[in-house]
FIPAVEX-767973 format. One record per residue: x, y, z of N, C-alpha, C in turn. Coordinates in steps of 0.1 Angstrom, whole numbers, plus 5000, padded with zeros to 4 digits. Example, Ala and Ser with C-alpha at 12.3 -4.5 7.8 and 13.67 -1.06 7.14 Angstrom:
<rovos>
513249435078512349555078513249675078/512849785071513749895071512950005079/
</rovos>
This chain:
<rovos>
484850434725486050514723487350444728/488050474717489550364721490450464733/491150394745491950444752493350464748/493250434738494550454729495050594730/493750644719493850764715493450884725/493950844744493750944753494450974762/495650884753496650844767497350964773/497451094767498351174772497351314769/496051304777495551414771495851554778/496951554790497351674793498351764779/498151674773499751724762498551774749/497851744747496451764736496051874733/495651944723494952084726493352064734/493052154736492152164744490552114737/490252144724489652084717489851924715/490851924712490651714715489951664727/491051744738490751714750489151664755/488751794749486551794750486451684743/486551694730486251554723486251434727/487351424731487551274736486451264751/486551334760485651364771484651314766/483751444757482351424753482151294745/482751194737482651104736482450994746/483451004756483650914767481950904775/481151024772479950984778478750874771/479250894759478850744755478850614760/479450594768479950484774478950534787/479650594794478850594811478650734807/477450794814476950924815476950974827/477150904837477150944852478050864861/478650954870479950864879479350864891/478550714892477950654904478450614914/478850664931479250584939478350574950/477750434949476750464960477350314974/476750324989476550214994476350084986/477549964992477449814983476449774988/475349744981474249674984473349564973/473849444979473349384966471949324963/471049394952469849394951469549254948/468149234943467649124942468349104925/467949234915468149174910469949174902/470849184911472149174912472549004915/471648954923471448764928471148754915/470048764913469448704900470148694887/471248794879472148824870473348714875/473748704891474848614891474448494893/473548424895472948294895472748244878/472048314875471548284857473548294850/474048404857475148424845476148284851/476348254860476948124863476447994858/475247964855474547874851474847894832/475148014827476048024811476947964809/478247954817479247984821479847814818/480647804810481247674804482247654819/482747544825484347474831484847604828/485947604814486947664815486447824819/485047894815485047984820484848034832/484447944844484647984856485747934861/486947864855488147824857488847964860/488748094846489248164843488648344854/487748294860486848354868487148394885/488048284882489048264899490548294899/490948334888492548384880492748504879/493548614884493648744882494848724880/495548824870497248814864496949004867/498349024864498149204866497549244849/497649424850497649464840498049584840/499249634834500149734839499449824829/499549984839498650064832499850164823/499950164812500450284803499950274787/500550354780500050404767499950254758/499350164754499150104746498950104732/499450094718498750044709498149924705/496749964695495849824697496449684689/497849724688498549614676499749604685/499749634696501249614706501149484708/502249424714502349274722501849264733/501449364741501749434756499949404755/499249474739497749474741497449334739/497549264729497849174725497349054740/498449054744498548984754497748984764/496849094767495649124778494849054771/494649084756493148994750493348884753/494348864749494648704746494248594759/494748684771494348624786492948624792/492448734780490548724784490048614775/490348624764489848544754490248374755/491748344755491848184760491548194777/491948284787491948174800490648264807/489648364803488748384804488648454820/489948534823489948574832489048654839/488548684851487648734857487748884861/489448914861490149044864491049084860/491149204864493249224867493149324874/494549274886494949324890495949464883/496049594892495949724878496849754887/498349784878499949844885500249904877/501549964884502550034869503549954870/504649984861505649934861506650004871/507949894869508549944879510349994876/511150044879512450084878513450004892/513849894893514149864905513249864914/513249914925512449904937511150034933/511050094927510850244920509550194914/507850234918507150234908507550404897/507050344884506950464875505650484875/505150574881503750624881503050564867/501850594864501250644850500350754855/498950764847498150894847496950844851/495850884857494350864862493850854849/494150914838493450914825493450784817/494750754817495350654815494650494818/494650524832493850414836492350374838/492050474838490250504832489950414821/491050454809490650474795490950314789/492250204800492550114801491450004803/491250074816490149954820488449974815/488550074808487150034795487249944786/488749994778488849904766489449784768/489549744781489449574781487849554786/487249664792486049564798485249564785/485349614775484649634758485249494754/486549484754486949304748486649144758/485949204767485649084776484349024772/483948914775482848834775481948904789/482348874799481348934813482449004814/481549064823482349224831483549174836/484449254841485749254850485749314860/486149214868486249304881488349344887/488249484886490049574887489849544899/491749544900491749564917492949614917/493349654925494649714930495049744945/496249724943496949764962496949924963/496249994964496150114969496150154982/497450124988497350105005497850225006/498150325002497750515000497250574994/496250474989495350554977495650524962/495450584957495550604940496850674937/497250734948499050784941499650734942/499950624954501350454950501150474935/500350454924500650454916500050504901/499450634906499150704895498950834903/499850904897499851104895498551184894/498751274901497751384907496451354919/496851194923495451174925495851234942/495551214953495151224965496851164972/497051264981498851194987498451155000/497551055007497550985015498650965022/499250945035500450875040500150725041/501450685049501250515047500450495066/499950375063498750385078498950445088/500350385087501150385105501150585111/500750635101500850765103499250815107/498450715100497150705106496950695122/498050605127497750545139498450645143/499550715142500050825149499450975152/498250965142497751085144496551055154/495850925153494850845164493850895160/493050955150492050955146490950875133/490150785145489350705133488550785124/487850895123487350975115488451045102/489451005107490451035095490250935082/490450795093490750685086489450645072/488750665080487150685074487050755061/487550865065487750975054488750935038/489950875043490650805037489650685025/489250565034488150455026487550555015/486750665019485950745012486050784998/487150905005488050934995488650824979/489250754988490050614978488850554972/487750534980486850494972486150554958/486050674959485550774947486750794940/487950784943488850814932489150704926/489450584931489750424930488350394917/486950434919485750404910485750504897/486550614901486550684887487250644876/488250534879488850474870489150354870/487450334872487650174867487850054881/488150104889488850004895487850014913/487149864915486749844923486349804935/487749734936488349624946489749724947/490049704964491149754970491849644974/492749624975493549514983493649574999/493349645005493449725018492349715028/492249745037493249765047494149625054/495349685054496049615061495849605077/495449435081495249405094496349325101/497449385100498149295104498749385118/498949325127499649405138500749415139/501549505140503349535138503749525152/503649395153504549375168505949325171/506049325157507749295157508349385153/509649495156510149615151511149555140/511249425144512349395130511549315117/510149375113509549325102509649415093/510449345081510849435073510149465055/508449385060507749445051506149455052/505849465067504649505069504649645077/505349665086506149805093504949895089/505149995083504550115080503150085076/502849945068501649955065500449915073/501449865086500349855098499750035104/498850015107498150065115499050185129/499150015138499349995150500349885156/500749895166501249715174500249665184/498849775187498049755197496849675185/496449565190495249535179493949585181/493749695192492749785190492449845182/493849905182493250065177493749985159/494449875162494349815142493249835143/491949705150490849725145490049835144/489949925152489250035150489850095137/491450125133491350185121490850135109/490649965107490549945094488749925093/488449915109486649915106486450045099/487150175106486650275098487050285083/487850255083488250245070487250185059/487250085059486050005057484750035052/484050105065483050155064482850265050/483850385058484050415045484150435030/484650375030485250255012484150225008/483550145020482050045015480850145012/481050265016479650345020479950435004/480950464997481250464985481350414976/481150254979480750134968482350094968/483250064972484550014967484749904977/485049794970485049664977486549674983/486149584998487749575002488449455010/489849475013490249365016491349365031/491049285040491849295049493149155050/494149205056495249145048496349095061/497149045062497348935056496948805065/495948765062495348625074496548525075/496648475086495748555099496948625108/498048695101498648765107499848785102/500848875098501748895092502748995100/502048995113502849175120504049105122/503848965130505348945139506248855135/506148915124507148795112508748905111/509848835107511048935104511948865092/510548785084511048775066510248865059/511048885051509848955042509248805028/507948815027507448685023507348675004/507648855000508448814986509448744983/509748704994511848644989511748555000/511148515007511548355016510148325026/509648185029508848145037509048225054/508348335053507948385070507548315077/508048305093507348195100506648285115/505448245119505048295128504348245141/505948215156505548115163504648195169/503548235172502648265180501848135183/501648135201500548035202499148035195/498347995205496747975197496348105207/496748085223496048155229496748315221/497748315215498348465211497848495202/497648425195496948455179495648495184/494748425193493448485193493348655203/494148655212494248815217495248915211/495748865203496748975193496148955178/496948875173496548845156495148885152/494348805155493348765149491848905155/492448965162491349065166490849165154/492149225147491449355139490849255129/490949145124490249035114488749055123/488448985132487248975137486949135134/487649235140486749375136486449365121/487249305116486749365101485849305094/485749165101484549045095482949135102/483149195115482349265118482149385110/482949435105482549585096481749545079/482149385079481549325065482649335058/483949375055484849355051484349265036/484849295024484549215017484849065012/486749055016487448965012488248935021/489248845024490448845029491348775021/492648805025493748775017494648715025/495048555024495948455027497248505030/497548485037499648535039499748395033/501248435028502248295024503148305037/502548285050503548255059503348135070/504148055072503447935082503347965098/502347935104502047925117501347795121/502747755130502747625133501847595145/501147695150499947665162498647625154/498547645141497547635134497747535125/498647505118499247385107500847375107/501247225113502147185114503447145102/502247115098503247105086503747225078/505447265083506247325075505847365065/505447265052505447265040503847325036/503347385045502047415039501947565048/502247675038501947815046500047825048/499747925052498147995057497747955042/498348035032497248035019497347925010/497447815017497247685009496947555023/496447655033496547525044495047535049/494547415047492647425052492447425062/493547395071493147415090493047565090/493647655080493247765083492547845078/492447865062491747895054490247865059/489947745058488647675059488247665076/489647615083489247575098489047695107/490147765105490147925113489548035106/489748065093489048195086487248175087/487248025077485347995079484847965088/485047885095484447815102484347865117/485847915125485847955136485248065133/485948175123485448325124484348315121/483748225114482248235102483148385093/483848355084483648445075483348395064/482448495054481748415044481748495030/482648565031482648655019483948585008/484848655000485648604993486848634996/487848435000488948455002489948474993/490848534989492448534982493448484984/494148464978495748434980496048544981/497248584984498248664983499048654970/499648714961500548684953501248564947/500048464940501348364938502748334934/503248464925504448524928505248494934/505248524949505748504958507148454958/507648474966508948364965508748244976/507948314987507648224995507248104994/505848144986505048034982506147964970/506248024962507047934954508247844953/508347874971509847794973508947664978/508047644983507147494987507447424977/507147454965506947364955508547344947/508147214934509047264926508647204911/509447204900509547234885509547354880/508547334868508847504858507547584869/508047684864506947814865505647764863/505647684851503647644851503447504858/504447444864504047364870503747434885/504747494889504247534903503147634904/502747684894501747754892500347674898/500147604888499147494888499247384897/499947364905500047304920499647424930/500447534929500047664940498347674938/498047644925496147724922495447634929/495547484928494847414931494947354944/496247404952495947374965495547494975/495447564967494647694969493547674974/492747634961491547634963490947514969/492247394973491447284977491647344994/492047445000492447495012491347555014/490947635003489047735005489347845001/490147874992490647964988489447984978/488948164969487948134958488748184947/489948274952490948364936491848324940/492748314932494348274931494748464926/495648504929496048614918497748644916/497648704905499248674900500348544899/499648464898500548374891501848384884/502748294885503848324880503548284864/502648184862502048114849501248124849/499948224844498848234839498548094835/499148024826498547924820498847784825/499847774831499647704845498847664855/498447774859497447814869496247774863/495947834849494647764843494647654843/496047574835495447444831495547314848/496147384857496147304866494547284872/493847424878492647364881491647354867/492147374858490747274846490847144854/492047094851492646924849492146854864/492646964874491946974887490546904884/489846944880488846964878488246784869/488546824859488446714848489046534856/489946604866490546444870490146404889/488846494890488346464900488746554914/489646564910490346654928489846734931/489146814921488146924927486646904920/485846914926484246874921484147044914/483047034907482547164899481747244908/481147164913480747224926481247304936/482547274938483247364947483847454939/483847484924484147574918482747684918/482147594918480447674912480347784926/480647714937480947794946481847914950/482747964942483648034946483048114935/483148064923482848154908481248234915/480048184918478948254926479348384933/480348354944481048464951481348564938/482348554935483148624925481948734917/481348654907479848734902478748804912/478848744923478148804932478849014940/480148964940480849084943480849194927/480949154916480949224908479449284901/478149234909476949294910476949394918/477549344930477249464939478249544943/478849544928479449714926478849764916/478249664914477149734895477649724883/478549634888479149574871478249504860/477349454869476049364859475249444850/475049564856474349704851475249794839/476349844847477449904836479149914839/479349824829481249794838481749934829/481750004825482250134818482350254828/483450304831483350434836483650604828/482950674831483350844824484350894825/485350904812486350984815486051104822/484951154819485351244822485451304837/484951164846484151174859485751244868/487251134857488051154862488851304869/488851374863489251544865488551544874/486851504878486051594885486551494900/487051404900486851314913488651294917/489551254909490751234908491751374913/492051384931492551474933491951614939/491151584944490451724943491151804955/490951934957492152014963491652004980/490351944982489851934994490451855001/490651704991490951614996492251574998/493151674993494751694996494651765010/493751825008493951935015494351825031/493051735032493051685043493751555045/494351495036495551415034496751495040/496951575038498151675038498151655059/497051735059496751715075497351555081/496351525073497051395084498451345086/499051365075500751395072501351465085/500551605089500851685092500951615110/499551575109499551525123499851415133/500451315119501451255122502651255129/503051365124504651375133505051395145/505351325153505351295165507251295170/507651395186508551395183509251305199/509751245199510251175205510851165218/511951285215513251335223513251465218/513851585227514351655224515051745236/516751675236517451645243518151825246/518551855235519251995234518352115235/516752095232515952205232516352265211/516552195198517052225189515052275178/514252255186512852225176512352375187/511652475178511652485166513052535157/513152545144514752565142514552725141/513652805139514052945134512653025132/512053125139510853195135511453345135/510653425127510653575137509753605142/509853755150508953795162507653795161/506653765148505653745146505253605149/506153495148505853375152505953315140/505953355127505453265114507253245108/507353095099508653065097509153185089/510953195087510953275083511753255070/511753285053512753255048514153345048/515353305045516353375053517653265047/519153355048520053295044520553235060/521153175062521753175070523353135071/523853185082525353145079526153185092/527053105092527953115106527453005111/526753055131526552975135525152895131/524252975126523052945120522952835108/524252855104524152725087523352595094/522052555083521552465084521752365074/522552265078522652135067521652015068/521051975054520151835059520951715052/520551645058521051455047520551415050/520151355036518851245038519351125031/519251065039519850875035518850825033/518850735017517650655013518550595001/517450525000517850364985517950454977/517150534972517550574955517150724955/518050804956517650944960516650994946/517050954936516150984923514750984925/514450864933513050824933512350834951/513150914951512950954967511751124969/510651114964509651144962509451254975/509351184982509351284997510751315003/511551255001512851335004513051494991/512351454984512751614972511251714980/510851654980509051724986510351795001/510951725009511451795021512351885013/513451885006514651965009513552064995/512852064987512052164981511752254996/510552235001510152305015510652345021/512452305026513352315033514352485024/514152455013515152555005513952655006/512852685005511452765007511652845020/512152795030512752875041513852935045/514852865035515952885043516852875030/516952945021517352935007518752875006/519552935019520852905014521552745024/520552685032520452545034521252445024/522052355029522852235022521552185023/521652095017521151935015521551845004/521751755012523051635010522351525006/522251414995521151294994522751174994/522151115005523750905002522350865003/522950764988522250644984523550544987/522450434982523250314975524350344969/523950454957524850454942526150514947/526150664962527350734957527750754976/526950674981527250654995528950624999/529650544991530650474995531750654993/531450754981532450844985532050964991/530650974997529851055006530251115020/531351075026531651045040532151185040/533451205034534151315034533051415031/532451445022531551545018530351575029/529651475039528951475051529751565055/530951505061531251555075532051725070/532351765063532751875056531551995059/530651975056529351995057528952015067/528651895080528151945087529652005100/530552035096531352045106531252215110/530652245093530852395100529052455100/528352355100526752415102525952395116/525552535121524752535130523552415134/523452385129522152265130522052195117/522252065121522151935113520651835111/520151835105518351745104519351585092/519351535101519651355095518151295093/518151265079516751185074516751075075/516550955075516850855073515550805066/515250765052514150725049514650575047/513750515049513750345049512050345052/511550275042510150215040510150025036/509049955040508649865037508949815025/509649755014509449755004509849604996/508849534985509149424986510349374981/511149234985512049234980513649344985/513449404991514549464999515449395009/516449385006517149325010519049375017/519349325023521249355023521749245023/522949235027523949135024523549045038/524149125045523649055061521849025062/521249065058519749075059519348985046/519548895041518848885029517148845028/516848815037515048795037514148875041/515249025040514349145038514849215055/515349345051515649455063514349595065/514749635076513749765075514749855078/516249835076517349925082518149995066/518750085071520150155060520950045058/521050065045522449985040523549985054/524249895052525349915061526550045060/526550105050527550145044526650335048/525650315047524750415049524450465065/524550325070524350325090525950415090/527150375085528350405086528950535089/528250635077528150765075527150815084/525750795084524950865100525550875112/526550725114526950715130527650855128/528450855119529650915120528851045121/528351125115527551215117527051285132/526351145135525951165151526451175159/527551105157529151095168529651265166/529351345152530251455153529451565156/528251565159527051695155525751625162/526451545174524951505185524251655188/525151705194524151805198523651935190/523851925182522751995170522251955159/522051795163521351715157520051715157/518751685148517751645149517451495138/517551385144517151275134515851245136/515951195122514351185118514251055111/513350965115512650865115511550865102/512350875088511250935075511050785071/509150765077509050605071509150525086/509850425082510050305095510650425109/510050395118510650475132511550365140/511850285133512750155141513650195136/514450275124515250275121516650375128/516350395136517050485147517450355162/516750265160517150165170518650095170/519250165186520550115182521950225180/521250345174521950485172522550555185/523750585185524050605195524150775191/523850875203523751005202522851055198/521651015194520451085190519851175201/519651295204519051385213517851425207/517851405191516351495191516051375177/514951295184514251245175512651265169/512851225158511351285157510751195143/509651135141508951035135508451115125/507750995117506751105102506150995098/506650835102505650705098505350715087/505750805076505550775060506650815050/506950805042507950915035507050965021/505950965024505251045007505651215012/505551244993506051384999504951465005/503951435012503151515022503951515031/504451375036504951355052506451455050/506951475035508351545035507851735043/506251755031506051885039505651915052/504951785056504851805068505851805080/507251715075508051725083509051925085/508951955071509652065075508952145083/507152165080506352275088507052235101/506552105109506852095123508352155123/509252085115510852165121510452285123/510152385116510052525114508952575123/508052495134507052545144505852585133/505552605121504652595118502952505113/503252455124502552385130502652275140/501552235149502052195160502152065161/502852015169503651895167502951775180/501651685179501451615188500951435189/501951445174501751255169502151195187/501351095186501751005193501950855186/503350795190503950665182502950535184/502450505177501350345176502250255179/504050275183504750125183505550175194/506150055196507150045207508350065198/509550165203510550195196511850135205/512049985205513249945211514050065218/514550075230515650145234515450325231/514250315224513750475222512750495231/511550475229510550465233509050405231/508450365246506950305245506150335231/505250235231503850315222503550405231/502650505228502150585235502950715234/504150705230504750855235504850945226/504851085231505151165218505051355228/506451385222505951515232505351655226/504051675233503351755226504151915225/504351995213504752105210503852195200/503452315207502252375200503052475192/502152515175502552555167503052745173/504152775166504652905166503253015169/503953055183502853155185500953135191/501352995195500252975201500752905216/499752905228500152885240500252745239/501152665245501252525252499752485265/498752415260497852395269497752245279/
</rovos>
């Protein structure tokens, strides 16, 4: 069954809908997730099927390019061009995204991507093995599925049975469509407050409780069959480039790297982790030479990842993409391609993925190959791995998944349910200087909806990059107008920031209580004028209007930390701070319950907050109507 014809089957009558379903069990009849375990005869299928396998097709076997998930015709350029990359460069995967708007993914649908990744594994020679960065699950970038927060909200809530729950989850929803490799968990330790693209997706700054979160994690994932990956070797916390847009540098000693960096790696090589994934960043305690970052340097790859750690599973690059990596080198696009592939793998690398030149990348390690610099042998070696991980997800048996598995697995209301929670238990409040939390109950204790006015007027603003696509800022001021109907809420972006000022302060001059949002998230390629190799702060022009804010309405202020909690470092007049480590719109609903006391408030911060506060702090407030214990 073509995925063509399913791309929008919420829009379908209801009779198609079955049809196409009941067709789709042709393909797979049962949505299997079981423990990764690879049988005998899963060895035996990747031994024999490597021994088929022409040069160029285990060339093609170590190459992942993406494959953006939306509506396709089988005569488009867009389809076209997937065959084309299985059929000449005999690729082994793809990596599975949406597209994007600016900084803005555009979602697509669970159906969508189901129906995608059959009808390329139908035009392949051997199975495919999907992967994707689902470092919150399946909704970064496909609708309805499960609203996960981003880690750091994991680490704020401090429970590894959450995290666990999380692997689980992502793993049954991640296999219903297709896709079996995670790029996650992220092990990197956020010990620098001025890193402005690992922040949120850490964990922790303690490399304990990193490692404890991503072993659970792990476990998890793994104990539902979904392969995974810990990121970025051998450390990416205490960097303050971001490594899409310029070479990161990370002076940590040897003795630092091994009691900070390198710990949640060891937890994770111990949890059996499946893969790891190279940073493009240099660490000069490990390889001196400037010109050679982690994922192309064999003192580390091969000397530190293999050999010291004994890890033995399959390494990655990171994004050849990169800007980082691609600033080492130079010529066209396919030359640096095919220099990046091959010193890749002459480092011990076994997949390159995303190339800037697919065909590049190919023809560099063939030639690699054909002109001696790399033996077939050390291909035969990596390509083994590779087929070996896509047996023991069961790709050798049946690379096809059931649409129809999707509806039954994709979102289920349980598993919001407990997503939502951890959102909830996240939020951790910091300060609270004036006594302004909770904002409003009545005598029964439960929030109340209500106009308010006079001294009572409640205004919000919420400062972010693109209020359009500001997903959990609309998730808050939704929630927020649910209580309190006749509530302002104010959005400065980028776009309308510069004539915002007057309209703020207008605003909040005559409202009883003011909630300042500030969302700022991790995101690649984010940049300012002053900052150009990536900020985790407000536009400048955006800091401009908050100060002013704070300076006029400190004390019936509550700012909020939506996303990065660094972003308040430096603010003068803040009395009532309060965290949420994510901005998905869970963490939007979860942030208004806690304003509103409907529920209790006892995140504790996984980071050190410059000039705010330790790790460790967070002041406990019990929900509306229950005693403080």
């Amino acid at each position: 069954m073509s995925f063509f014809c399913i791309g929008r089957l919420r829009r379908w009558p209801a009779r198609v809908v079955a049809l196409c379903l009941l067709l789709s069990l042709c393909e797979s009849s049962v949505f299997a997730a079981e423990p990764l375990h690879l049988t005998a005869r899963g060895e035996r299928w990747a031994v024999s099927t490597l021994r088929k396998m022409s040069l160029e097709e285990k060339i093609g076997q170590m190459i992942m390019p993406w494959a953006r998930v939306e509506f396709m015709n089988v005569g488009s350029p867009t389809y076209l061009q997937l065959q084309d990359e299985m059929q000449r460069y005999h690729v082994g995967g793809f990596g599975v995204t949406v597209f994007t708007e600016g900084s803005a993914l555009i979602k697509s649908e669970p159906f969508e991507a189901a129906a995608m990744t059959n009808e390329l594994q139908r035009g392949s020679k051997y199975p495919l093995l999907f992967a994707a960065d689902f470092e919150r699950g399946l909704s970064m970038r496909l609708t309805g599925a499960t609203g996960f927060p981003a880690a750091m909200a994991f680490g704020a809530a401090g429970d590894t049975s959450l995290a666990r729950e999380f692997g689980r989850i992502s793993a049954r929803e991640a296999r219903a469509v297709g896709i079996r490799w995670n790029w996650f968990p992220v092990a990197d330790v956020n010990s620098n407050p001025a890193n402005p693209i690992i922040n949120t997706r850490s964990f922790s700054e303690d490399p304990e409780q990193v490692g404890a979160m991503i072993s659970a994690y792990i476990e998890g994932a793994r104990q539902e069959g979904l392969l995974t990956t810990a990121k970025h070797f051998p450390g990416h916390g205490d960097t303050a480039t971001d490594s899409h847009v310029a070479l990161a540098r990370s002076t940590a000693d040897v003795e630092r790297l091994d009691r900070l960096e390198l710990v949640p790696f060891r937890a994770a090589i111990a949890a059996h982790v499946d893969s790891v994934m190279m940073a493009h960043i240099t660490v000069p305690a490990i390889e001196p030479d400037p010109k050679r970052p982690a994922s192309i340097s064999y003192n580390t790859v091969t000397g530190l990842l293999k050999e010291k750690l004994g890890f033995k599973g399959l390494v990655v690059t990171d994004a050849l993409d990169m800007g980082a990596l691609m600033s080492v080198f130079s010529g066209t696009p396919a030359e640096i391609s095919g220099q990046e592939a091959v010193e890749a793998v002459q480092a011990g690398n076994d997949m390159v993925i995303i190339p800037a030149d697919l065909q590049g990348a190919y023809d560099g390690l063939v030639h690699a190959v054909r002109s001696g610099v790399l033996t077939e042998k050390r291909i035969d070696a990596s390509v083994l791995k590779i087929l070996r991980l896509k047996a023991l997800v069961g790709l050798d048996r049946d690379r096809f998944v059931d649409l129809a598995a999707v509806s039954r697995e994709v979102g289920k209301p349980e598993n919001q349910r407990l997503a939502q929670g951890v959102a909830d238990r996240a939020v951790t409040l910091l300060s609270d200087t004036h006594g302004l939390l909770p904002l409003s109950a009545d005598a029964k204790g439960a929030a109340t909806k209500k106009q308010s006015t006079g001294k009572e007027k409640l205004v919000a603003v919420v400062f972010t990059d693109n209020a359009r696509a500001s997903e959990g800022g609309h998730a808050f001021a939704r929630e927020l107008k649910l209580r309190d109907n006749s509530a302002t809420v104010i959005f400065v972006d980028e776009a309308n920031v510069r004539f915002m000022s007057g309209e703020v302060q207008a605003a909040i001059s005559g409202a009883g209580k003011v909630i300042a949002v500030a969302e700022v998230v991790p995101t690649a390629r984010r940049s300012t004028v002053s900052q150009p190799d990536g900020t985790n702060g407000l536009e400048q022009s955006g800091t401009g209007v908050l100060m002013s804010l704070l300076q006029s309405a400190r004390d019936k202020t509550v700012f909020v930390a939506f996303g990065s909690p660094y972003v308040g470092i430096g603010l003068p007049n803040i009395g009532t701070y309060l965290c949420t480590f994510s901005n998905t719109a869970e963490s939007g609903t979860a942030l208004v319950r806690a304003l509103f006391g409907e529920i209790a408030i006892g995140g504790h911060s996984p980071v050190s907050i410059p000039t705010v506060a330790p790790r460790g702090a967070g002041m406990d407030r019990p929900k509306i109507g229950e005693v403080q214990r």
